[in-house]
C-alpha positions, -999 to +999 in steps of 0.1 A: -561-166-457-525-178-449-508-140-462-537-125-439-530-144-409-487-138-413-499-099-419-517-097-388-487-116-369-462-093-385-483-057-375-491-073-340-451-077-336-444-043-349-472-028-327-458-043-295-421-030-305-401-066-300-394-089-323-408-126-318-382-148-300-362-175-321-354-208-302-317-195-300-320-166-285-311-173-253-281-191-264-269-160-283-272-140-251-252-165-234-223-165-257-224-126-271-196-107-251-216-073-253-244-091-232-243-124-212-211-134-226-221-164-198-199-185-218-166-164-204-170-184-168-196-214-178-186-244-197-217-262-213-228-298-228-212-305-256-231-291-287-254-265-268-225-240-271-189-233-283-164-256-262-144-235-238-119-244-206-140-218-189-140-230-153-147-197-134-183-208-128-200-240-123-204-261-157-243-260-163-266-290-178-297-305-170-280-324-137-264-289-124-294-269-125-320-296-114-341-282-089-339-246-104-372-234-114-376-198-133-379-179-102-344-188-088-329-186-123-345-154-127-337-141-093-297-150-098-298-135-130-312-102-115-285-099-089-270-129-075-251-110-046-288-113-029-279-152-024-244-150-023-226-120-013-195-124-029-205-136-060-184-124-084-214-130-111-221-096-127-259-084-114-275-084-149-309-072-141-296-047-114-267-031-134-293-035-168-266-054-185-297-078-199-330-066-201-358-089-183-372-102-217-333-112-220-330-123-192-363-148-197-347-162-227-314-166-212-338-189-183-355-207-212-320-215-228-308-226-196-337-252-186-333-263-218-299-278-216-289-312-218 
């Protein structure tokens, strides 16, 4: 029963064409240099990523992005010259740097910072 049930999650995930997301994906799109590479401007707590003196952007945690729900993350990720001009944020949605299932894992990584 166990083997049939993994079977049918396995062909349901081949079906569909994307792979099921691991808890750490968004925190590989946030460090990889070929895709986020977030990590280039954005310091963050202490064991939720590699320690850099990045200090281009803001340093994110749980304080930083309180008051932030999914659709503002998901709308600065998309292109955050909409809110602020002369951002010099790169538009990853607009310039498809990041896919928007990336760009969804990239919000979940982000809310769930310390």
């Amino acid at each position: 029963m166990r083997a049939a049930a993994l079977s049918l999650a396995v062909a349901s995930v081949l079906a569909a064409g994307t792979p099921p997301a691991r808890a750490d994906d968004g925190r590989d799109l946030f460090i990889r240099p070929g895709k986020g590479n977030c990590i280039a401007c954005h310091q963050v707590p202490e064991g939720a990523g590699p320690a850099v003196r990045a200090d281009v952007g803001p340093r994110l945690d749980a304080a930083r992005l309180k008051g932030w729900d999914r659709a503002r993350l998901l709308a600065l990720l998309e292109d955050p010259t909409r809110s602020n001009p002369d951002s010099i944020m790169p538009p990853y949605g607009r310039h498809r740097i990041l896919e928007p299932r990336e760009i969804e894992l990239l919000v979940g990584f982000l809310h769930a910072l310390p």
